[in-house]
N, C-alpha and C positions, 0 to 999 in steps of 0.2 A: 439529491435523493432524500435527505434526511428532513431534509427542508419542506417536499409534498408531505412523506410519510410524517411529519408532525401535524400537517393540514387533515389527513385523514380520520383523525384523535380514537385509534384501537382504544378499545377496552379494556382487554387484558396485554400483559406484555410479552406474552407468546406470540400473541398475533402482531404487535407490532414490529417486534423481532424478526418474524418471516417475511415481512409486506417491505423492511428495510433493505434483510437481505436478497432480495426478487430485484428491488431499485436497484440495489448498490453492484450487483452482477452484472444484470442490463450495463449498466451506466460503464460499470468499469470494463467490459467485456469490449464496449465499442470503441473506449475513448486508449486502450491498449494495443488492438489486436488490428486497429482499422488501416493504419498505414501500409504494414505488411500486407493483409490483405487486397490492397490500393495498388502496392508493386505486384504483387504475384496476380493478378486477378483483372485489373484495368489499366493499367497504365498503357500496357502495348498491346489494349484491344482497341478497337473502332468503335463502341459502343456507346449508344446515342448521339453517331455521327462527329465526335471529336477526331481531331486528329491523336494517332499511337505516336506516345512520347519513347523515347529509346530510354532504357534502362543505364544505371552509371555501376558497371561494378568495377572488380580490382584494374586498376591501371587503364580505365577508359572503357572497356569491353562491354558489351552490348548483352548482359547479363543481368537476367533478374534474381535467380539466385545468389548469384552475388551480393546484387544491391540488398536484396533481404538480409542474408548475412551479415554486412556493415550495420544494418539499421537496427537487429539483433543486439550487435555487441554496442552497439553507442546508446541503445535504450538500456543495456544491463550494466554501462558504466555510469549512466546517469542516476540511477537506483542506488548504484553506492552512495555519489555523491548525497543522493538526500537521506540517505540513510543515517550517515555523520551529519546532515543538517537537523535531523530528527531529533535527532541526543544532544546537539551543540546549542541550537535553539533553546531547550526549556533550563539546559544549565543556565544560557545569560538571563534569561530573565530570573530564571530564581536566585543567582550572584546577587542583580540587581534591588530584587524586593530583599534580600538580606542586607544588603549594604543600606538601604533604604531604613527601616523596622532597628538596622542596629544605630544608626543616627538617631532615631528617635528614642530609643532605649537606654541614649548614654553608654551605646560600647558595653553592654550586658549579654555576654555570653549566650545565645540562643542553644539549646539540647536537641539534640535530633529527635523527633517522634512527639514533638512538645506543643502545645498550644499554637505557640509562635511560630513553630515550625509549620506544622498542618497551613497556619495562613498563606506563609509565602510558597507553599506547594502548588505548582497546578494542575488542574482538574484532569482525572484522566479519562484519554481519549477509547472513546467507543469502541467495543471491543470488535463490533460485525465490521471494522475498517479494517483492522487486524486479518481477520479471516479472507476479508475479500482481497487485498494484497497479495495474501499467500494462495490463493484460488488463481489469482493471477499468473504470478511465480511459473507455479506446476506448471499453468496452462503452457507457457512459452517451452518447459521441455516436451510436452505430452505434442505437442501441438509443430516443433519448430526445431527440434533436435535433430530431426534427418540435415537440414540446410546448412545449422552453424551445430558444429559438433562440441564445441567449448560452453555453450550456452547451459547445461545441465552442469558442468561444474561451477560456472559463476553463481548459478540461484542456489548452489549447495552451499556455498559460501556465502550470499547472502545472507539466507534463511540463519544460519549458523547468526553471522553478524547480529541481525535483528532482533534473534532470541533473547543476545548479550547483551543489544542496549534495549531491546523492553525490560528485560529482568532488572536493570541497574536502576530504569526509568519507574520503576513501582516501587521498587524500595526505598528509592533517596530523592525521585524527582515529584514524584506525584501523592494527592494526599489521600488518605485510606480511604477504600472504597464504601460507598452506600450498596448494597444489594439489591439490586431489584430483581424481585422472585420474578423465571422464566422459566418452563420445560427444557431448557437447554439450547442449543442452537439446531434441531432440525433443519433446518433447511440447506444449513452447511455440511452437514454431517451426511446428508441423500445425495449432495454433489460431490463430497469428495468422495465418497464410494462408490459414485458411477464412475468417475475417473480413475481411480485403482483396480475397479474392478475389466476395465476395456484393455 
């Protein structure tokens, strides 16, 4: 997504901002939402002449609720897992550029917030991924909660999580930001309030 909408080359960064978050919905809306849809929706239809596959739910049972619900909770365990890869990743590598910087330094003390620091900090990631994650998130309660009834409190728990290592991640993992002026996030801001407000 990010990849077209840099092909595009907006003008201002309002408009690139909205043209990113339109991709990054699109993109992330199918590449989430489509398997469930796939069990509840086709699998045990006939449609365009396939044969109907039986559903696998609890203990063998020919249930697609079910199977939705498994696929529910092993997508919402999987999130954890990279959740901790999110946070674990940019520590090694920033270990590694410090262990790196202090060899060359002669074992000279680096300061937090300092020249040397900012170097082996890395770049932070784009804030509309952030957003669209959590557009995600919601979606699976808004969307999936009657099926797996656990699923609203694991993305409460996520969400929570996530807060704790973006916030850790801005202050000690990544290097101060450059601003680039935008009107805000509109186009985030008219989706999550259609979804609050239904």
């Amino acid at each position: 997504a990010k990849y077209f909408n840099d092909k595009e080359n907006h003008r201002k960064e309002t408009g690139n901002n909205a043209a990113l978050a339109i991709k990054l919905i699109i993109y992330d809306f199918f590449n989430s939402y489509y398997s469930i849809f796939y069990i509840g929706f086709i699998k045990r239809s006939s449609l365009f002449g396939k044969k109907p596959v039986k559903c696998n739910g609890f203990q063998g049972n020919d249930s697609c609720s079910e199977e939705i619900e498994i696929q529910l909770y092993t997508i919402v365990f999987i999130k954890f897992i990279f959740d901790f890869w999110e946070l674990g990743r940019p520590i090694l590598k920033q270990q590694t550029k410090l262990f790196n910087l202090k060899r060359q330094l002669q074992d000279r003390d680096i300061l937090p917030h300092s020249l040397e620091h900012q170097m082996i900090c890395n770049e932070y990631s784009y804030v509309l991924f952030e957003y669209s994650e959590m557009l995600i998130n919601i979606g699976y309660v808004f969307l999936f909660a009657g099926i797996a009834p656990l699923v609203p409190v694991f993305i409460f728990l996520l969400g929570y999580l996530e807060r704790c290592f973006d916030t850790y991640k801005i202050f000690f993992l990544e290097r101060v930001q450059i601003i680039n002026q935008s009107n805000g996030i509109e186009m985030y801001n008219t989706i999550f309030k259609t979804f609050m407000n239904r």
